[in-house]
C-alpha positions as CSV (number, residue, x, y, z in Angstrom):
1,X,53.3,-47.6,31.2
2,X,51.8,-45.0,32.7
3,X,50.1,-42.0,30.7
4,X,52.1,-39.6,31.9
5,X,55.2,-41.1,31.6
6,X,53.9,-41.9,27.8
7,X,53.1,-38.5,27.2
8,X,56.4,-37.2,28.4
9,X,58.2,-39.6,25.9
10,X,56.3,-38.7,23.4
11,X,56.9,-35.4,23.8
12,X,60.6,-36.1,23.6
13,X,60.9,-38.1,20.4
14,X,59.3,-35.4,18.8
15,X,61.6,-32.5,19.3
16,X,64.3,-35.1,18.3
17,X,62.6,-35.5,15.1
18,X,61.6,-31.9,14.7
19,X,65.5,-30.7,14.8
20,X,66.4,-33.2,11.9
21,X,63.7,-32.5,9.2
22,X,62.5,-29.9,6.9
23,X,60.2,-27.5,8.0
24,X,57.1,-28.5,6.3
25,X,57.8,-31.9,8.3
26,X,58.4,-29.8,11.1
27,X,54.7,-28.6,11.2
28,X,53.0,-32.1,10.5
29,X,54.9,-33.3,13.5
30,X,54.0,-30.6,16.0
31,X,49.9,-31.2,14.5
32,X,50.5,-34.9,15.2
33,X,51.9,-34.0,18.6
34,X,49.2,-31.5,19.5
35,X,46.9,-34.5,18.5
36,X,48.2,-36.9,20.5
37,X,48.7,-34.6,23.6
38,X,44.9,-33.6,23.4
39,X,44.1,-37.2,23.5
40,X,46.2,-37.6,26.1
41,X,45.0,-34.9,28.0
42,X,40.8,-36.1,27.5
43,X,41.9,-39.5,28.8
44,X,43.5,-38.2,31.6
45,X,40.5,-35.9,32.3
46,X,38.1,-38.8,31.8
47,X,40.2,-41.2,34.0
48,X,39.7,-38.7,37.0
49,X,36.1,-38.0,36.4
50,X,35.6,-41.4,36.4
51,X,37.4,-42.0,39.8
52,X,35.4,-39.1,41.3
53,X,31.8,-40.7,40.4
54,X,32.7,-44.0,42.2
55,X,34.7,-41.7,45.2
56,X,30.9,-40.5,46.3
57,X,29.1,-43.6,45.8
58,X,31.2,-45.3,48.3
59,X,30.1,-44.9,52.1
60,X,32.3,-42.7,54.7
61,X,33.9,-44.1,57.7
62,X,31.4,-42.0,59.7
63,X,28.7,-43.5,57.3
64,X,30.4,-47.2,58.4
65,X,30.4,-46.0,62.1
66,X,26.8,-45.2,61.9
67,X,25.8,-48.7,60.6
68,X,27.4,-50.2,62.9
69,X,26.2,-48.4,65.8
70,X,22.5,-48.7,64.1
71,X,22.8,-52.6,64.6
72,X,22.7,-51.8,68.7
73,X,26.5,-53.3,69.2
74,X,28.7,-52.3,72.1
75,X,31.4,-50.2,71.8
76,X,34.3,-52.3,72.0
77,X,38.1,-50.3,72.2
78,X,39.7,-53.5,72.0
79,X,39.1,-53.7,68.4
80,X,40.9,-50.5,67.7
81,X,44.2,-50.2,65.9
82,X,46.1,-49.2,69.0
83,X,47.4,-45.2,68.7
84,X,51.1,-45.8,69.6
85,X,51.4,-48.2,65.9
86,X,51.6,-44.8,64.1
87,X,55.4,-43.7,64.7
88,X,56.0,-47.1,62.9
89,X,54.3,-46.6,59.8
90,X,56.9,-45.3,56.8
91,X,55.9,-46.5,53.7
92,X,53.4,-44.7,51.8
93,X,51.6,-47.3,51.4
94,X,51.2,-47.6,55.4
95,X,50.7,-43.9,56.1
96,X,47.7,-44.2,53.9
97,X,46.1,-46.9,54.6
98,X,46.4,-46.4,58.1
99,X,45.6,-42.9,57.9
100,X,42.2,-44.5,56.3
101,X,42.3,-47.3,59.6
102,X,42.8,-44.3,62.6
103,X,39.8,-42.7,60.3
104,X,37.6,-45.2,60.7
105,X,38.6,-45.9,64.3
106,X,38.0,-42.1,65.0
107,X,34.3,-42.5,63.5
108,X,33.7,-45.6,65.2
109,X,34.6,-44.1,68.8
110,X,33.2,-40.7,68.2
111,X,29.7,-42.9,67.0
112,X,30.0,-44.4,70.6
113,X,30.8,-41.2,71.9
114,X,33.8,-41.6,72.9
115,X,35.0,-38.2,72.8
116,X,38.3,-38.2,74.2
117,X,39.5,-41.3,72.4
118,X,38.1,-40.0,68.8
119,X,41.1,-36.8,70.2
120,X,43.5,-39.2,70.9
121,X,42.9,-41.0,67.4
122,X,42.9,-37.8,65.8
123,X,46.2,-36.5,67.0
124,X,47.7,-39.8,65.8
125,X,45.7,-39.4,62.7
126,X,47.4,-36.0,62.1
127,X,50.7,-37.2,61.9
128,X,50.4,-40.1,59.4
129,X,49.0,-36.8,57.7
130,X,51.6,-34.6,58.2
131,X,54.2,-38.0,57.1
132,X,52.3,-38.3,53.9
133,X,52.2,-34.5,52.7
134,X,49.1,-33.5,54.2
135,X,49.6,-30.4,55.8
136,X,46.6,-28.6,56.2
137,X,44.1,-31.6,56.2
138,X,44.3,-32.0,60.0
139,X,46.2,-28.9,61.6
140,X,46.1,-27.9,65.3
141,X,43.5,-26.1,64.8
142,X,40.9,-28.6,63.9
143,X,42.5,-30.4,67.5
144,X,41.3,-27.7,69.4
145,X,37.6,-27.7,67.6
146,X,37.6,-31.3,68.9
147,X,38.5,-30.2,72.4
148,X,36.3,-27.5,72.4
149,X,33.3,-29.6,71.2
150,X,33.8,-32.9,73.4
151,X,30.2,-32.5,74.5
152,X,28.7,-31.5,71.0
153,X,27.9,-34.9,69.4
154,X,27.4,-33.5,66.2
155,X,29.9,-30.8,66.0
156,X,32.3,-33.7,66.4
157,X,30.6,-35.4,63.7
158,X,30.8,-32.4,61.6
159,X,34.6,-32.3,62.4
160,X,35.8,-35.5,61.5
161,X,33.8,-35.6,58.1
162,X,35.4,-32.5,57.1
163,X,38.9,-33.6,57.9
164,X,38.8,-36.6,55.8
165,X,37.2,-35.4,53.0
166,X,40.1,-32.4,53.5
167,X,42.7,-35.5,53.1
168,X,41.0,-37.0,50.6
169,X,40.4,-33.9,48.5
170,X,43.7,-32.5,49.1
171,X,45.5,-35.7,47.6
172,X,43.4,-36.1,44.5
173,X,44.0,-32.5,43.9
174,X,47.6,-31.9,44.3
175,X,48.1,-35.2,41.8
176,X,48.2,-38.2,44.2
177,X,44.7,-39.9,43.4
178,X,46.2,-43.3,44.0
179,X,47.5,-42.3,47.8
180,X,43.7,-41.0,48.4
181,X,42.4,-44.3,46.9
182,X,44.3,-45.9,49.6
183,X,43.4,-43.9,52.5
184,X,39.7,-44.7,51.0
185,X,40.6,-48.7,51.0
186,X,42.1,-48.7,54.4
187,X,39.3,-47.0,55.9
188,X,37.0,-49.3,54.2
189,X,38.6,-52.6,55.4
190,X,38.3,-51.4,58.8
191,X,34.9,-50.8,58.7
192,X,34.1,-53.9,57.6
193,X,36.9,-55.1,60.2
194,X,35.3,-54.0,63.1
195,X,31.6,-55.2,61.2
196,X,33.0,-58.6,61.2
197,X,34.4,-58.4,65.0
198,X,31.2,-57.4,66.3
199,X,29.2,-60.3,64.2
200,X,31.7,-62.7,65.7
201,X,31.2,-61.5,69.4
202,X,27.2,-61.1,68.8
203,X,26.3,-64.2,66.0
204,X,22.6,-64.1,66.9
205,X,22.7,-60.1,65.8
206,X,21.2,-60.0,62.7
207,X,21.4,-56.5,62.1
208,X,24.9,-56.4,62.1
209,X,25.1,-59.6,59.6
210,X,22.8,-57.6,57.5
211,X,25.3,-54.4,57.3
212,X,28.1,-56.7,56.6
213,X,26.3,-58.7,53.4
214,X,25.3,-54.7,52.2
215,X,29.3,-54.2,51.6
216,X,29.5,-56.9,48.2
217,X,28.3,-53.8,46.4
218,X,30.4,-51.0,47.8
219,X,33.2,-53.6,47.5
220,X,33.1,-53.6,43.8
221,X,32.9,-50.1,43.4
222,X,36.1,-49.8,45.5
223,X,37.6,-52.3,43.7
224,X,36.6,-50.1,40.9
225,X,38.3,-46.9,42.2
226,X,41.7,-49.0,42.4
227,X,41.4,-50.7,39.3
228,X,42.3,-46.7,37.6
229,X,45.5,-46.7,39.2
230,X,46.6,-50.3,38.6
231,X,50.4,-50.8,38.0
232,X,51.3,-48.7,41.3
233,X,52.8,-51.1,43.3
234,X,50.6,-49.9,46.5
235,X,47.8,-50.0,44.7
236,X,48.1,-53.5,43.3
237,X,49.2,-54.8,46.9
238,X,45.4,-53.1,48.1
239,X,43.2,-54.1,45.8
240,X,45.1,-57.7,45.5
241,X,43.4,-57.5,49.5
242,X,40.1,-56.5,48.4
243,X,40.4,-59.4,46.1
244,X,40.7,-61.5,48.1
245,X,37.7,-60.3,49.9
246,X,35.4,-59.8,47.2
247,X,36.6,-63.9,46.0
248,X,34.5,-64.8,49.4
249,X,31.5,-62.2,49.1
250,X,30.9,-64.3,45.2
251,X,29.3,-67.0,47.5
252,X,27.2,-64.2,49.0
253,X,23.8,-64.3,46.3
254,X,22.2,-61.1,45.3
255,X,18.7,-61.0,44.3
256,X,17.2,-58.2,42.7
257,X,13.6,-56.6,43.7
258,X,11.3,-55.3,40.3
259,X,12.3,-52.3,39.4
260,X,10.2,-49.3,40.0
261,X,9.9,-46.2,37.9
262,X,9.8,-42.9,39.9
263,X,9.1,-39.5,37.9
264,X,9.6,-36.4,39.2
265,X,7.1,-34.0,37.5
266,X,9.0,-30.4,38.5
267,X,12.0,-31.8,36.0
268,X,10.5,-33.7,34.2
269,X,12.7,-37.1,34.5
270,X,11.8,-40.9,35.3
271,X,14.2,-42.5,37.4
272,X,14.5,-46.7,37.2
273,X,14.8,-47.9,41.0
274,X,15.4,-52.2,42.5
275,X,16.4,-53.4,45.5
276,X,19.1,-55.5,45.6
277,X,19.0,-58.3,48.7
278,X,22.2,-60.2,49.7
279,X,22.1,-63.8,50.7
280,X,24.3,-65.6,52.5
281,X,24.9,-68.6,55.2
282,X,27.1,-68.7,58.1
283,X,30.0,-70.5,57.1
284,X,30.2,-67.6,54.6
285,X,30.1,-65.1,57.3
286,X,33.1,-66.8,59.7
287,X,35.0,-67.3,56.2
288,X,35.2,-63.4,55.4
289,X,35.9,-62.4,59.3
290,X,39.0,-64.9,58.9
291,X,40.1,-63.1,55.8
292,X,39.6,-59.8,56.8
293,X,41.4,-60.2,59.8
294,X,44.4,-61.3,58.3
295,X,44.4,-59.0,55.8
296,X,43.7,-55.8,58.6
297,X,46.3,-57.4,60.7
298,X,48.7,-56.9,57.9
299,X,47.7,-53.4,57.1
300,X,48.2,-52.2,60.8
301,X,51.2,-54.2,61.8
302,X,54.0,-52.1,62.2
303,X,56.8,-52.1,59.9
C-alpha cells in the first residue's frame, strides 16, 4: 500500500479512536500519531532524496545523442518515432514515455543538426506535454528560441536541455515522481534504441558497440529509480521492459580496473576511483537489438 495512502488511514483511525476515549487516552494517541506521521514524513523525504541522487547519475538524451554521434554514425531519420504518433498517445503511461522517446529523438536530430526536424519534434513534444499536465515545460515561447536559433548549434543545445529537465523538474515537484521516472525510461530506451540500430547497420563500428556495452551500468541505476515507485501499474509495466533488458546485458562481463586514490589537497579529501570495462560477444549484441526493438516498438505504437 502506498505511504501516502497509509498515512492517510492512519490518520483516520485515530480521530475515530480519539472521539471514544478519555482524554488522557486522547493525548497518548495524538503523541503516537505525531510519531508515526514524522516517520512517515522522513521516509517520504528519504524516498525522494534517494530518487534524486540516481536522477543525475543517469545520462541525458542529449548526453545519449552525443555518444552516439561521437562513434562517427550517420544520421539516419528513418529510425525516428515518426511525429504524427503523438495525437494517438492517451494513457499516461504513453504520454510519458513518449514524451521521453520525441526527447531523445529531438537530441539525436539536433546532434546531427538537423535543425528543422529537432522543431518539428519539439512541437510534437509540447503537446504530449501539455496532455500530461506540463504546462510551462515547453511553451510557445521556447518554439520560437528554437526558430530563432536554427543556426546556433549550441543555443539549440542549450534549449532542449533546459526543456527537459523543465519536464522533468516540474513533475517531481508538483508530486508525480513516477510520471518523470517514465519520461526518464522512455528517453533512455530510445537512446539505446537508436545505439542498437546504428550497431546493426554498421557491425564493424566498434565505437558504437563500445557506447552500447557502457549502458549495463546506467541500466541498473534506472532500474533503480523505478524500483521507488513500484506498485504503480505504469511503472511496473516500464521497469518489467528494462528487465527484460538488463536479463540480456547479465551475459555482458564487467571487469573492474585497480582502484586509484585521488586527494584533493585544497579540501582536504581522498576520493577512491576504477574503471569498470564491459565485455561482451556478438550474439550478445544482436540479442539485446531484438529485445529492444520490440520493446520500443511497443512503447511508440499508437494506441
Amino acid at each position: 500500500m502506498p505511504k501516502v495512502f497509509r498515512l492517510l488511514i492512519i490518520t483516520t483511525l485515530s480521530i475515530i479512536t480519539i472521539s471514544a476515549c478519555v482524554q488522557d487516552k486522547s493525548k497518548k494517541i495524538e503523541k503516537d500519531l505525531a510519531s508515526e506521521s514524522q516517520k512517515q514524513a522522513e521516509q517520504l523525504k528519504k524516498d525522494f532524496n534517494k530518487a534524486k541522487q540516481v536522477f543525475y547519475s543517469l545520462p541525458s538524451p542529449i548526453e545519449t545523442a552525443m555518444l552516439i554521434k561521437r562513434s562517427g554514425v550517420d544520421y539516419t531519420p528513418e529510425l525516428l518515432n515518426p511525429t504524427e504518433n503523438q495525437s494517438s498517445y492517451v494513457s499516461t503511461y504513453k504520454l510519458a514515455m513518449n514524451l521521453g522517446v520525441y526527447s531523445a529523438n529531438i537530441s539525436y536530430a539536433s546532434i546531427f543538426e538537423q535543425s528543422q526536424v529537432a522543431i518539428k519534434y519539439m512541437a510534437a513534444a509540447k503537446k504530449l506535454a501539455e496532455n500530461l499536465g506540463i504546462l510551462n515545460a515547453i511553451d510557445q515561447q521556447t518554439i520560437r528560441r528554437l526558430e530563432n536559433n536554427i543556426n546556433n548549434r549550441d543555443s539549440l543545445m542549450d534549449i532542449i536541455s533546459e526543456t527537459f529537465m523543465n519536464s522533468d523538474g516540474f513533475l517531481k515537484e508538483n508530486g508525480r515522481p513516477e510520471t518523470a521516472a517514465l519520461l526518464i525510461a522512455g528517453g533512455w530506451i530510445e537512446g539505446l534504441y537508436l545505439a542498437t540500430q546504428h550497431a546493426k547497420l554498421e557491425p564493424k563500428n566498434e565505437e558504437i558497440i563500445d557506447r552500447i556495452t557502457d549502458q549495463k551500468m546506467s541500466l541498473q541505476s534506472l532500474i533503480q529509480l523505478l524500483s521507488t515507485y513500484k506498485g504503480s501499474k505504469d511503472v511496473d509495466q516500464a521497469l518489467e521492459s528494462l528487465k527484460r533488458i538488463n536479463s540480456i546485458y547479465k551475459n555482458f562481463k564487467m571487469v573492474s580496473s585497480d582502484i586509484e586514490s585521488i586527494t584533493d589537497e585544497s579540501e582536504r579529501k581522498t576520493v577512491l576511483t576504477a574503471k569498470a570495462d564491459v565485455y561482451h560477444d556478438k550474439s550478445h549484441i544482436k540479442k539485446l537489438t531484438s529485445v529492444v526493438d520490440s520493446i520500443r516498438s511497443g512503447i511508440v505504437q499508437p494506441n
